[in-house]
VMD Tcl script that draws the C-alpha trace (Angstrom):
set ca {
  {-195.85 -0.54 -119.50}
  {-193.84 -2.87 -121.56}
  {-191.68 -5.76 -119.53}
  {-188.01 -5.03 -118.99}
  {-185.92 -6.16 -122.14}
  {-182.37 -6.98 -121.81}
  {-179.22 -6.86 -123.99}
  {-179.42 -9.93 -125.39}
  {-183.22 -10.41 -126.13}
  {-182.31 -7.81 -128.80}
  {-182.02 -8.35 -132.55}
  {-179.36 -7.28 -135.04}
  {-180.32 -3.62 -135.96}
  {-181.63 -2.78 -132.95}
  {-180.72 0.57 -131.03}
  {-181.85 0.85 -127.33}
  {-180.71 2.62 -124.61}
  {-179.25 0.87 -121.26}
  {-181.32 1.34 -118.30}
  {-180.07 -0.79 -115.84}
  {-177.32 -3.04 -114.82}
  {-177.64 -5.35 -112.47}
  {-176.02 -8.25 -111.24}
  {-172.36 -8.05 -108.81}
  {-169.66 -5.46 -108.86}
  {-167.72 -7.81 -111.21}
  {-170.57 -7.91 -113.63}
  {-170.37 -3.90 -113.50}
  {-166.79 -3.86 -113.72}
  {-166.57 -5.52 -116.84}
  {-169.03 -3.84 -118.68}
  {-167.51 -0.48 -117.35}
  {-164.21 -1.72 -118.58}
  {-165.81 -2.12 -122.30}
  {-167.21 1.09 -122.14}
  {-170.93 0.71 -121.70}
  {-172.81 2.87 -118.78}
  {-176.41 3.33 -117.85}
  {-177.86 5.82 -119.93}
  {-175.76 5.19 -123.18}
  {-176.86 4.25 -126.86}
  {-176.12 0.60 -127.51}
  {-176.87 -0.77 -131.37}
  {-176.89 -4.73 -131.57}
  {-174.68 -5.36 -134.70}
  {-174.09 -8.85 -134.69}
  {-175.83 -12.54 -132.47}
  {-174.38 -15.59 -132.66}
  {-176.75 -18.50 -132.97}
  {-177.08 -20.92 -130.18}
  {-176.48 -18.75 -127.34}
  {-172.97 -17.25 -128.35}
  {-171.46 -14.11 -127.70}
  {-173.42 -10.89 -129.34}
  {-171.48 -7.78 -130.80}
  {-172.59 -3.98 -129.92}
  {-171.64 -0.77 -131.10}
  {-171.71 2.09 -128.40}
  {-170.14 5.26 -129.34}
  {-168.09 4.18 -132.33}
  {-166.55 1.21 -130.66}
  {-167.73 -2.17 -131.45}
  {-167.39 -4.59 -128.59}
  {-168.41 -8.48 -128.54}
  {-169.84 -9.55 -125.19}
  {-170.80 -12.96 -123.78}
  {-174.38 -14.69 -123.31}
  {-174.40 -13.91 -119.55}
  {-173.12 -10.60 -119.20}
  {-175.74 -9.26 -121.60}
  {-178.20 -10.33 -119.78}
  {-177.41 -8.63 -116.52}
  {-177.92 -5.50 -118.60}
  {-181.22 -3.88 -119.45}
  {-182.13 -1.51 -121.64}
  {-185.36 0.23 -122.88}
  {-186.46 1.58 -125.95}
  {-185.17 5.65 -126.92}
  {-187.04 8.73 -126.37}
}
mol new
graphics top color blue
foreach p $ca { graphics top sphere $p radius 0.5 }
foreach p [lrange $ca 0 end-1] q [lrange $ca 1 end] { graphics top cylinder $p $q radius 0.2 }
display resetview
């Protein structure tokens, strides 16, 4: 079994499917607020260099997210 993969460990082009989110309830709110849930479609579109924010589109919507956050959220590859 392949080790667990998150958000930002992805590269441009990418198209996964979240898994997991861990982390607090902030952490959750926040992500829930930008509209991505365990068991959706995520496509990296854009990752900074140097640690800086990464952009991913999830249902038509294209939403930038920092370092941090996108870590606390894994994702594995589709079926």
């Amino acid at each position: 079994m392949a080790a667990p993969m998150n958000l930002y460990q992805l590269q441009p082009g990418s198209v996964m499917k979240i898994s997991l989110i861990s982390g607090g309830w902030g952490a959750r709110r926040n992500l829930n607020q930008i509209g991505l849930h365990v068991g959706d479609k995520v496509s990296v579109i854009h990752k900074a260099p140097f640690g800086g924010p990464l952009v991913v589109e999830n249902r038509g919507s294209r939403v930038a997210m920092g370092r941090r956050l996108a870590e606390k959220v894994e994702v594995e590859a589709l079926r």
